[in-house]
MOPAC internal coordinates of N, CA, C and O (Angstrom, degrees):
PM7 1SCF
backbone

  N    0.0000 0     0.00 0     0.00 0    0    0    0
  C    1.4445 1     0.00 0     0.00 0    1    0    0
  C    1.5246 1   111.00 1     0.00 0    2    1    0
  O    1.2310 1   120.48 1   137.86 1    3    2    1
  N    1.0169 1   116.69 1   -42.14 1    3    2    1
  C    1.9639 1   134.02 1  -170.98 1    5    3    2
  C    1.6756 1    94.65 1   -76.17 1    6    5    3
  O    1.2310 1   114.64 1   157.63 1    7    6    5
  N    0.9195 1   127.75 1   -22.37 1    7    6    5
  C    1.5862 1   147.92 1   159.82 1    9    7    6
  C    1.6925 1   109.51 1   -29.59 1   10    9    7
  O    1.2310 1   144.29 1    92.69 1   11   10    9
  N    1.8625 1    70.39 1   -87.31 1   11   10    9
  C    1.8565 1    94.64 1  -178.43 1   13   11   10
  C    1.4699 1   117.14 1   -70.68 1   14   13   11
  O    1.2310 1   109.43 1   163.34 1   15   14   13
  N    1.2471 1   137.42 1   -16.66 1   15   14   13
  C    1.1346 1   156.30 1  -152.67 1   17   15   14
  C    1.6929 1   115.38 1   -94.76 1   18   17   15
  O    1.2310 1   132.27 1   137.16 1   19   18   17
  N    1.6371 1    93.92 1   -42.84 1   19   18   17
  C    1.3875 1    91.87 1   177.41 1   21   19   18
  C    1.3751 1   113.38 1   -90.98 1   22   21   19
  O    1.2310 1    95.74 1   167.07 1   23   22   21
  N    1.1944 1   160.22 1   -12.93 1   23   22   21
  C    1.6370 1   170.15 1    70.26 1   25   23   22
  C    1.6520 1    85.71 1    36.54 1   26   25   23
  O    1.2310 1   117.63 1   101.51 1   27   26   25
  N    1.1618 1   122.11 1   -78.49 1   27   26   25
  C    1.1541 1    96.34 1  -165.60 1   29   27   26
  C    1.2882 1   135.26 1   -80.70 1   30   29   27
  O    1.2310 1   118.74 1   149.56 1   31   30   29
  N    1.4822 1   120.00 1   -30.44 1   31   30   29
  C    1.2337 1   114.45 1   153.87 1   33   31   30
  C    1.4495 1   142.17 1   -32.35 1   34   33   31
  O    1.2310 1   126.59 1   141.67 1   35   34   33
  N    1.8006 1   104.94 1   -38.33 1   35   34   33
  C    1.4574 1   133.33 1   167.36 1   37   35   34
  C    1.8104 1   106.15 1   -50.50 1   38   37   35
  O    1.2310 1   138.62 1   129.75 1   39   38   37
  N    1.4472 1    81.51 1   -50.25 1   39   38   37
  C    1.9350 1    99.29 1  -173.54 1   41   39   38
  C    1.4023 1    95.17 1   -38.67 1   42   41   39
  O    1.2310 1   128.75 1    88.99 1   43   42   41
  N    1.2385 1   100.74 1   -91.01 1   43   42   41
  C    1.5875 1   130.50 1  -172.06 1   45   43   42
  C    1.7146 1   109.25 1   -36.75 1   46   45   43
  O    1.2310 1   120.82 1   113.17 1   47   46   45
  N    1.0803 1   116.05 1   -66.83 1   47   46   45
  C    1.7304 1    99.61 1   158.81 1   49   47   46
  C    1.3079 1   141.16 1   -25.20 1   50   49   47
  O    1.2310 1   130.79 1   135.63 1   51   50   49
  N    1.6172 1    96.79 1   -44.37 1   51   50   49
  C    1.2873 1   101.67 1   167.90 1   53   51   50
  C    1.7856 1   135.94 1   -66.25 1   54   53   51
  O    1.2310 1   142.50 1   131.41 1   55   54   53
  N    1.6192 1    73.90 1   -48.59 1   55   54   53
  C    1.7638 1    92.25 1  -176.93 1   57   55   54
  C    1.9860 1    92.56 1   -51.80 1   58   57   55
  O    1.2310 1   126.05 1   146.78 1   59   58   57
  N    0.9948 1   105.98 1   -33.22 1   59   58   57
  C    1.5425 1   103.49 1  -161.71 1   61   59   58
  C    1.5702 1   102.96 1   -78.45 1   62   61   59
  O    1.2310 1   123.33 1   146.72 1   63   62   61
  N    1.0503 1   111.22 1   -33.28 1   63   62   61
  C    1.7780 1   105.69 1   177.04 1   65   63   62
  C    1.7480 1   122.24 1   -78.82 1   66   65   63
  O    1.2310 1   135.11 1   167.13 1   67   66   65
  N    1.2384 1    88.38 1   -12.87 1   67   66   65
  C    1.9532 1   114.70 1   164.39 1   69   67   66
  C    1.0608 1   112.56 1   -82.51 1   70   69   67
  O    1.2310 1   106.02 1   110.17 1   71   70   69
  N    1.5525 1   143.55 1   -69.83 1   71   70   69
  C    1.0990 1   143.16 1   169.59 1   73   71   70
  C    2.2417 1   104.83 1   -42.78 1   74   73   71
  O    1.2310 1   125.75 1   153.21 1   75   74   73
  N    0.9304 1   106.55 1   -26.79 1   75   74   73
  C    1.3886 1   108.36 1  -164.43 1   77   75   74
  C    1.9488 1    96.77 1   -82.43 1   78   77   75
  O    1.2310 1   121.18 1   148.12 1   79   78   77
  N    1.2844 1   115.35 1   -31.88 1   79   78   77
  C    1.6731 1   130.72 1  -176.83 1   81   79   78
  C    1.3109 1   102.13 1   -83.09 1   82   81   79
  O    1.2310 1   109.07 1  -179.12 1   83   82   81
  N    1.3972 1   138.08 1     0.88 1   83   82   81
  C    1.3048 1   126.52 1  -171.67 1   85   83   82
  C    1.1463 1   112.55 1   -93.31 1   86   85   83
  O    1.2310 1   106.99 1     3.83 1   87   86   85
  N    1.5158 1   141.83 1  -176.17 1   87   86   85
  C    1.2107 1   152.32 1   178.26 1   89   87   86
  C    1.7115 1    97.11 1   -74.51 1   90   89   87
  O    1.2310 1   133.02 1    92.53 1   91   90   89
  N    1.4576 1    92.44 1   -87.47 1   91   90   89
  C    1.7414 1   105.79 1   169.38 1   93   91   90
  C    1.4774 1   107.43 1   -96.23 1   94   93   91
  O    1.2310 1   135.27 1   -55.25 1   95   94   93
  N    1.2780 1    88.06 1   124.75 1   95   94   93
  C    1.3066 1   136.41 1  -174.40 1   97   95   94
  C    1.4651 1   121.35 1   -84.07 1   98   97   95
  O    1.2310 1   112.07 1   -60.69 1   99   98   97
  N    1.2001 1   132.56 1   119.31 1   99   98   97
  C    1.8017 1   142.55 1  -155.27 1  101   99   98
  C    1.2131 1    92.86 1  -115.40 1  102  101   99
  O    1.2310 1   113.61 1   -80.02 1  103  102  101
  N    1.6181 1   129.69 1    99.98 1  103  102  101
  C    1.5784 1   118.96 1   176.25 1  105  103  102
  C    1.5254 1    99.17 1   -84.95 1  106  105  103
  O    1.2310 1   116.92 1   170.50 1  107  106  105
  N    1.2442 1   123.46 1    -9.50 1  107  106  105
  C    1.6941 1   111.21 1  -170.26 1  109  107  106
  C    1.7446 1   105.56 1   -81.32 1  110  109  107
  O    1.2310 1   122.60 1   162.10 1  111  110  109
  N    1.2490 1   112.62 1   -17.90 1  111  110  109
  C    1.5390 1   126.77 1   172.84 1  113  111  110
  C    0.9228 1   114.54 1   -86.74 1  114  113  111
  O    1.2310 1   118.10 1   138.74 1  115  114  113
  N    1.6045 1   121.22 1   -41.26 1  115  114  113
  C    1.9518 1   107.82 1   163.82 1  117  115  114
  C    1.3958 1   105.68 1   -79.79 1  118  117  115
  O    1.2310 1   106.75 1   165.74 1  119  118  117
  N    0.9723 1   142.26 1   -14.26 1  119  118  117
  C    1.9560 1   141.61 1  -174.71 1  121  119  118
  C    1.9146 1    81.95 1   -77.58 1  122  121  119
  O    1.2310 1   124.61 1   119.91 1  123  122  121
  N    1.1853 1   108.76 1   -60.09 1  123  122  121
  C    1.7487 1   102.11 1  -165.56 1  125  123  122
  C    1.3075 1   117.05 1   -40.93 1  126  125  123
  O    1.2310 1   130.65 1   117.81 1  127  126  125
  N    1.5643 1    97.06 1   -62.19 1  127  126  125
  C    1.7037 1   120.98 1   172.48 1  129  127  126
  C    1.2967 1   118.98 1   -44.21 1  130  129  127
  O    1.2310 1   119.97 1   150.53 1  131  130  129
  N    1.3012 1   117.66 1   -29.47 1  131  130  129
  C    1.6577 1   122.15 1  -175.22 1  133  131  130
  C    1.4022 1   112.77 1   -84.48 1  134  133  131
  O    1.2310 1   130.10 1   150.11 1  135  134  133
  N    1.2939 1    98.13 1   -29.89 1  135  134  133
  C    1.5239 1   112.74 1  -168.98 1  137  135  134
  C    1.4344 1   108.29 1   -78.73 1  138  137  135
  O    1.2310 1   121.01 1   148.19 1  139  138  137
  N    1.2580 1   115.67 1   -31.81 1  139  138  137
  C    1.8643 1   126.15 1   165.98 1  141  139  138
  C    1.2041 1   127.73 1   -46.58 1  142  141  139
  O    1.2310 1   135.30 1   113.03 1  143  142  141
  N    1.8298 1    88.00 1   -66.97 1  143  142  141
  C    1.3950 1    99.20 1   170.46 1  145  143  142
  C    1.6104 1   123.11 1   -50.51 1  146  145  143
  O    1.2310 1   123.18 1   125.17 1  147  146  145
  N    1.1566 1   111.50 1   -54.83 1  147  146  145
  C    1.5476 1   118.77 1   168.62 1  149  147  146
  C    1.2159 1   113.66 1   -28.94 1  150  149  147
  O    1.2310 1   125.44 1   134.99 1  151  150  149
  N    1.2984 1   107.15 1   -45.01 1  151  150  149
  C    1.4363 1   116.56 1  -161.70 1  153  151  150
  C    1.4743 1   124.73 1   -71.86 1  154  153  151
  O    1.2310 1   130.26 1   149.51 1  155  154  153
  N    1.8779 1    97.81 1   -30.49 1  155  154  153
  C    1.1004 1   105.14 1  -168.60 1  157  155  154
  C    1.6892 1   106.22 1   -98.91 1  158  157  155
  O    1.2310 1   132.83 1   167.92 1  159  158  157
  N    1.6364 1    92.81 1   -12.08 1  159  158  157
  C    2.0873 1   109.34 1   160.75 1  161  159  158
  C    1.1575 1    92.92 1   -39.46 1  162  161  159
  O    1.2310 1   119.14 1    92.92 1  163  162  161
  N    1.5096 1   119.25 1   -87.08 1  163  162  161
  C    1.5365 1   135.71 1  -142.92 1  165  163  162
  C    1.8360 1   105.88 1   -51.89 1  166  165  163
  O    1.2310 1   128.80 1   123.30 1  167  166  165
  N    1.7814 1   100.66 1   -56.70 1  167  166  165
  C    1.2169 1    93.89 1   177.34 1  169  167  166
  C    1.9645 1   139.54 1   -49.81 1  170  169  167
  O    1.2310 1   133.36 1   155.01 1  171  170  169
  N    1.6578 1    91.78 1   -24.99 1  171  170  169
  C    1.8114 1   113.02 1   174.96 1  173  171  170
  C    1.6461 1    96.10 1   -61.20 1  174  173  171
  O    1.2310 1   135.03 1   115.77 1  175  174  173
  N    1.6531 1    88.52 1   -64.23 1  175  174  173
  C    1.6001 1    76.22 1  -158.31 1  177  175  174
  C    1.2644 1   117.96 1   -85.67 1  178  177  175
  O    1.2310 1   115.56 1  -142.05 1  179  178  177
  N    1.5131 1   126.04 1    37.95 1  179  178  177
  C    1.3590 1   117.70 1   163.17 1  181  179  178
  C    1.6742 1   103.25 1   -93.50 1  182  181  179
  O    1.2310 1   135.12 1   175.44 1  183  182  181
  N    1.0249 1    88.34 1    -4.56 1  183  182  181
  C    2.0813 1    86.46 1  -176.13 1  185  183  182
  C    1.5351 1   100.36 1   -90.98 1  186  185  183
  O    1.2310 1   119.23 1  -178.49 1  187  186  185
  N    1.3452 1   119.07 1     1.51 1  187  186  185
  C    1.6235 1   116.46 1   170.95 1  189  187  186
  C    1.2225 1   113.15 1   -97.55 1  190  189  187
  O    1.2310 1   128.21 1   -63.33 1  191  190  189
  N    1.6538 1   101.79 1   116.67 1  191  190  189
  C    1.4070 1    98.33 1   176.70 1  193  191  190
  C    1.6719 1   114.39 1   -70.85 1  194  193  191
  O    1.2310 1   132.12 1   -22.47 1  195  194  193
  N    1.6704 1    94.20 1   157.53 1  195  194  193
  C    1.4888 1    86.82 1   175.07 1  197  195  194
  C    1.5290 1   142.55 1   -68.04 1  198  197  195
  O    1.2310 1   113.84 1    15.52 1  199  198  197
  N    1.2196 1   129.27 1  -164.48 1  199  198  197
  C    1.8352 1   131.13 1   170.21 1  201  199  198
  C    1.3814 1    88.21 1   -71.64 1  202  201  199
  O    1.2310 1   120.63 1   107.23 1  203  202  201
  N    1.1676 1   116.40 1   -72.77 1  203  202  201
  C    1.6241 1   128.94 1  -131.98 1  205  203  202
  C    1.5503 1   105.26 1   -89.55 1  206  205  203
  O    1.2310 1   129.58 1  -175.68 1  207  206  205
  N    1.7575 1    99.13 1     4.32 1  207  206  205
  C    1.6735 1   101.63 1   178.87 1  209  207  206
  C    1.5611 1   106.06 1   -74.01 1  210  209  207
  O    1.2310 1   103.82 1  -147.23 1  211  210  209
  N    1.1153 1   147.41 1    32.77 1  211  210  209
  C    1.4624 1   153.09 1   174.51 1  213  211  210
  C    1.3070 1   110.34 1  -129.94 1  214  213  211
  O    1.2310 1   118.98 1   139.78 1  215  214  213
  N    1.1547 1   119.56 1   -40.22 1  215  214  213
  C    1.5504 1   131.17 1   160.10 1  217  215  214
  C    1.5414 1   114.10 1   -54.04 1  218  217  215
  O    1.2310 1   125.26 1   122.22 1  219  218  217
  N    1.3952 1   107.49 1   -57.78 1  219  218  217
  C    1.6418 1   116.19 1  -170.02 1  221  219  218
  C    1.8777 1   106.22 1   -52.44 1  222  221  219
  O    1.2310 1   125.06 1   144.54 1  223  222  221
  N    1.5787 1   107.88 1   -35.46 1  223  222  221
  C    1.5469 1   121.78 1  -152.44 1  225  223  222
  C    1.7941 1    88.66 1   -86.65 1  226  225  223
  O    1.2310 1   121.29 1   140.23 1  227  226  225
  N    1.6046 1   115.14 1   -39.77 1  227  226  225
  C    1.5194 1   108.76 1  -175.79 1  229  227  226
  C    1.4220 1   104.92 1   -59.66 1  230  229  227
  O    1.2310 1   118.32 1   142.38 1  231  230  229
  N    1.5230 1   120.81 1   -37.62 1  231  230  229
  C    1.2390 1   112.08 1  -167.56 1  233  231  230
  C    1.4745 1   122.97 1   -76.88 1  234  233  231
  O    1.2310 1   121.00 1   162.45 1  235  234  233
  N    1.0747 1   115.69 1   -17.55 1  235  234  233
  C    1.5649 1   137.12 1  -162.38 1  237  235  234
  C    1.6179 1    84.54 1   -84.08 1  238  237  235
  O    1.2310 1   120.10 1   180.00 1  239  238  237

């Protein structure tokens, strides 16, 4: 998944820093693009466990 995930995120950044260099400017293509990337943020870092996940387990 972390495979396919980062390709596109890369994608979408890009397209968004292109659309952002142009004369006229497509906000529905950088809003899309942003929204991907985000997307594919959230999904990375849910596979990171946390700091305080060693803490949480001593206390339990």
């Amino acid at each position: 998944m972390k495979k396919v995930l980062l390709p596109i995120m890369i994608i979408a950044i890009l397209i968004a820093f292109y659309e952002q260099s142009l004369d006229k400017k497509n906000v529905y293509i950088q809003v899309i693009s942003i929204v991907i990337f985000m997307i594919g943020m959230m999904k990375l870092s849910a596979k990171v466990p946390s700091k305080n996940q060693d803490k949480e387990e001593k206390d339990v």
